[in-house]
C-alpha positions as CSV (number, residue, x, y, z in Angstrom):
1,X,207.1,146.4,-42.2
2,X,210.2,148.4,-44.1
3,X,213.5,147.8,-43.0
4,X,215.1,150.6,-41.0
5,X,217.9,152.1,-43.0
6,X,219.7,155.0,-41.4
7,X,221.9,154.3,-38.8
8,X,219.3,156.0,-36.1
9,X,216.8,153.7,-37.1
10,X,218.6,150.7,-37.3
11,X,219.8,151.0,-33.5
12,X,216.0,151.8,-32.6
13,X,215.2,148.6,-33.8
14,X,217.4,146.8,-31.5
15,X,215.2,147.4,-28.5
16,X,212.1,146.6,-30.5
17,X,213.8,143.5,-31.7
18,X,214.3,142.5,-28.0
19,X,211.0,143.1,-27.3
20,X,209.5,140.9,-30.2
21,X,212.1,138.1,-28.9
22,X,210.9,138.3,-25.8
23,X,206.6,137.8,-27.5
24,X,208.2,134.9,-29.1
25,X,209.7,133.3,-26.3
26,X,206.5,134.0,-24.2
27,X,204.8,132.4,-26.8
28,X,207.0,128.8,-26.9
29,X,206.5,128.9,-23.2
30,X,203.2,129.1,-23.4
31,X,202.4,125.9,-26.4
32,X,205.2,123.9,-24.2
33,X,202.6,124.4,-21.1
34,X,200.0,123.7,-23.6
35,X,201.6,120.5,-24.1
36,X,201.7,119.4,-20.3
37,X,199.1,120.3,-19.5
38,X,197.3,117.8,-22.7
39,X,199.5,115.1,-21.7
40,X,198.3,115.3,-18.4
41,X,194.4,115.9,-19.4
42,X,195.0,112.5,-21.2
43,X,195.4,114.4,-24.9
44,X,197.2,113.7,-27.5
45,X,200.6,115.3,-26.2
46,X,203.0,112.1,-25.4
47,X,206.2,112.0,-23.0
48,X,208.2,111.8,-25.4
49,X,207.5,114.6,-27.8
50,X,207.9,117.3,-24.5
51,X,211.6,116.7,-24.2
52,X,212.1,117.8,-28.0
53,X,209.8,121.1,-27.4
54,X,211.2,121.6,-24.4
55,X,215.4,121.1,-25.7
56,X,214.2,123.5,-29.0
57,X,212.5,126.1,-26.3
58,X,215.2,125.7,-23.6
59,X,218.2,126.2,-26.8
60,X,216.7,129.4,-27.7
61,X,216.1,131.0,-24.2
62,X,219.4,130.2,-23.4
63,X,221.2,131.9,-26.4
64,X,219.4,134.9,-25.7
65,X,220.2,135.3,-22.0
66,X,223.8,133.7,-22.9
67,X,223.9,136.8,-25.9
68,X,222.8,139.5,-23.7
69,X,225.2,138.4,-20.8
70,X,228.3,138.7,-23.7
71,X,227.1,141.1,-25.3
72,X,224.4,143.5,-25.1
73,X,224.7,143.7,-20.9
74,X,228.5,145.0,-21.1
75,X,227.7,147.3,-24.1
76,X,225.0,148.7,-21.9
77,X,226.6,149.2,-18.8
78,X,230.1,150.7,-20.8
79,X,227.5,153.3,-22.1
80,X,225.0,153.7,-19.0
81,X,226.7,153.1,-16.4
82,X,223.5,154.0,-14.7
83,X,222.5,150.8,-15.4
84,X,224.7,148.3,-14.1
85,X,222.6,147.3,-11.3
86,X,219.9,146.5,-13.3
87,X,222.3,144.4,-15.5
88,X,223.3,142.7,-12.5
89,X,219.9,141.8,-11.5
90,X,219.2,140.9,-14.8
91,X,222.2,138.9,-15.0
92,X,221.1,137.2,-11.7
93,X,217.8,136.1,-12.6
94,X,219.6,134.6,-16.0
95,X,221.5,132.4,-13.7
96,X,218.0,131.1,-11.9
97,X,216.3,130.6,-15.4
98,X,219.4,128.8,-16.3
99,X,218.9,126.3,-13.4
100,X,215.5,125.7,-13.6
101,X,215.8,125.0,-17.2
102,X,218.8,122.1,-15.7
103,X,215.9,120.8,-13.4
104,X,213.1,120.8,-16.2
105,X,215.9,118.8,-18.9
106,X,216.4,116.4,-15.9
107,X,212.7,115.7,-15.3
108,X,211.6,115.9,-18.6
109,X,214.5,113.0,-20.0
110,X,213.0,111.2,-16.8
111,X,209.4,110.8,-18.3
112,X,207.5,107.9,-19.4
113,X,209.9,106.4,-16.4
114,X,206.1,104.9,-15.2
115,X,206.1,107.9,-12.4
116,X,203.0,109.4,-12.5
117,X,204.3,112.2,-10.5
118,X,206.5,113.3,-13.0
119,X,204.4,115.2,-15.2
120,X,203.3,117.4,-12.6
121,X,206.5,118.3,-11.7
122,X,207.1,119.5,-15.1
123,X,204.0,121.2,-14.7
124,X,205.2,122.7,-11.9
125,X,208.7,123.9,-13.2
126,X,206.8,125.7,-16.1
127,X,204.5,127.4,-13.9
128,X,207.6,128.9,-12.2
129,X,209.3,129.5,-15.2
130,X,206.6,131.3,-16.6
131,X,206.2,133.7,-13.4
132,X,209.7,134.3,-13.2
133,X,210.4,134.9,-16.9
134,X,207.4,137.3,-17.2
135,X,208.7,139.2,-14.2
136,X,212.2,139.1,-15.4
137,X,210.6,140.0,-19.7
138,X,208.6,142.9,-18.1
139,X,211.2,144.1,-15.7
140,X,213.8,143.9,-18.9
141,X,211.6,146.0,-21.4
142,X,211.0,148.7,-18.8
143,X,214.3,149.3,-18.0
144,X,217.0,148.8,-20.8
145,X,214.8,149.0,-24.2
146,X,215.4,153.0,-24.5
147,X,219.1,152.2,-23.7
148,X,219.2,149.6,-26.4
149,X,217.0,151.7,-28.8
150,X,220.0,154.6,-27.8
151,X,222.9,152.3,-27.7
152,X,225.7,152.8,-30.4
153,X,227.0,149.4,-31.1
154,X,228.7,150.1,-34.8
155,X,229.4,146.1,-35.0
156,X,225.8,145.9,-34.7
157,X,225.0,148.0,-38.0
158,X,225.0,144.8,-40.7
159,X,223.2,142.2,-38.6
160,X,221.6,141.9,-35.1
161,X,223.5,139.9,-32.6
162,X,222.3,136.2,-32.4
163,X,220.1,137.1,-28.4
164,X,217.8,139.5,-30.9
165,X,217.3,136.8,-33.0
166,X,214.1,134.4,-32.6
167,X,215.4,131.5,-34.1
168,X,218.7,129.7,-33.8
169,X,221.1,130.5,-36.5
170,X,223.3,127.5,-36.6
171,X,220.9,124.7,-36.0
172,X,219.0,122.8,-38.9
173,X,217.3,120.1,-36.7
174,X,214.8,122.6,-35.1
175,X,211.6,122.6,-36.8
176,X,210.6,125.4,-39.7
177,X,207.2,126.0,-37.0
178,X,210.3,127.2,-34.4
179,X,211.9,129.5,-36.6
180,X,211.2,133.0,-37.0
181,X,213.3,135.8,-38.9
């Protein structure tokens, strides 16, 4: 894939970005579900190696929705002001990821606790997480990718803001699998 060079194409690629941030996250979602759902077959997944998925999964959702609250959201609605409800939904459902991700940390650094229930309620967490997340992903991309791909954000010309990014940029203990340019 070339790298966009003229300032028109470089801004398009900010909404495409998000989009392809959004793929990956779906895709971490879905091998962190994998992972319960092998522990609780009786695979090879143990306890213990779901809370380190889980924290590398958990870091990176959060920088994006923390990024586009900080960032992109007010540059959009400054812009389109059209928008600002959706930003506010948008912002809303952050703030309900956000607490189910404080529920899944909480029962996840609970497992191997000998409660055989617990699992499931991880199980259970994900499977809401996933619904909401591919309601709130679709909901996203429909409505504010043009914007972005039209947005003129200047600061934004020599490197994408950290929430377009797939993997963390200040973190060295997340596994080379995790990171993506």
């Amino acid at each position: 894939m070339e790298t966009p060079t003229t300032p028109d194409e470089r801004l398009k690629a900010f909404g495409n970005q998000l989009i392809n941030v959004h793929a990956w996250l779906r895709e971490e979602l879905a091998n962190l579900r994998d992972d319960v759902d092998a522990h609780l077959a009786g695979g090879s997944a143990r306890p213990r190696e779901l809370p380190a998925h889980c924290l590398a999964f958990c870091s990176a959702l959060e920088r994006h929705h923390t990024g586009e609250d900080a960032a992109a959201f007010p540059a959009l609605a400054e812009q389109f002001p059209a928008l600002r409800p959706v930003l506010q939904e948008l912002t809303r459902d952050h703030q309900i990821v956000s607490d189910i991700l404080r529920r899944l940390q909480n029962l996840l650094d609970g497992l191997g606790n000998n409660d055989a229930a617990q699992p499931r309620h991880v199980q259970a967490e994900l499977d809401g997480l996933a619904a909401l997340l591919e309601s709130h992903f679709t909901y996203e991309e429909r409505k504010i990718v043009a914007a972005l791909n039209a947005l003129a954000a200047p600061d934004w010309d020599d490197a994408p803001p950290a929430f377009l990014l797939t993997a963390p940029v200040e973190q060295d203990n997340v596994s080379d699998n995790a990171r993506h340019p």
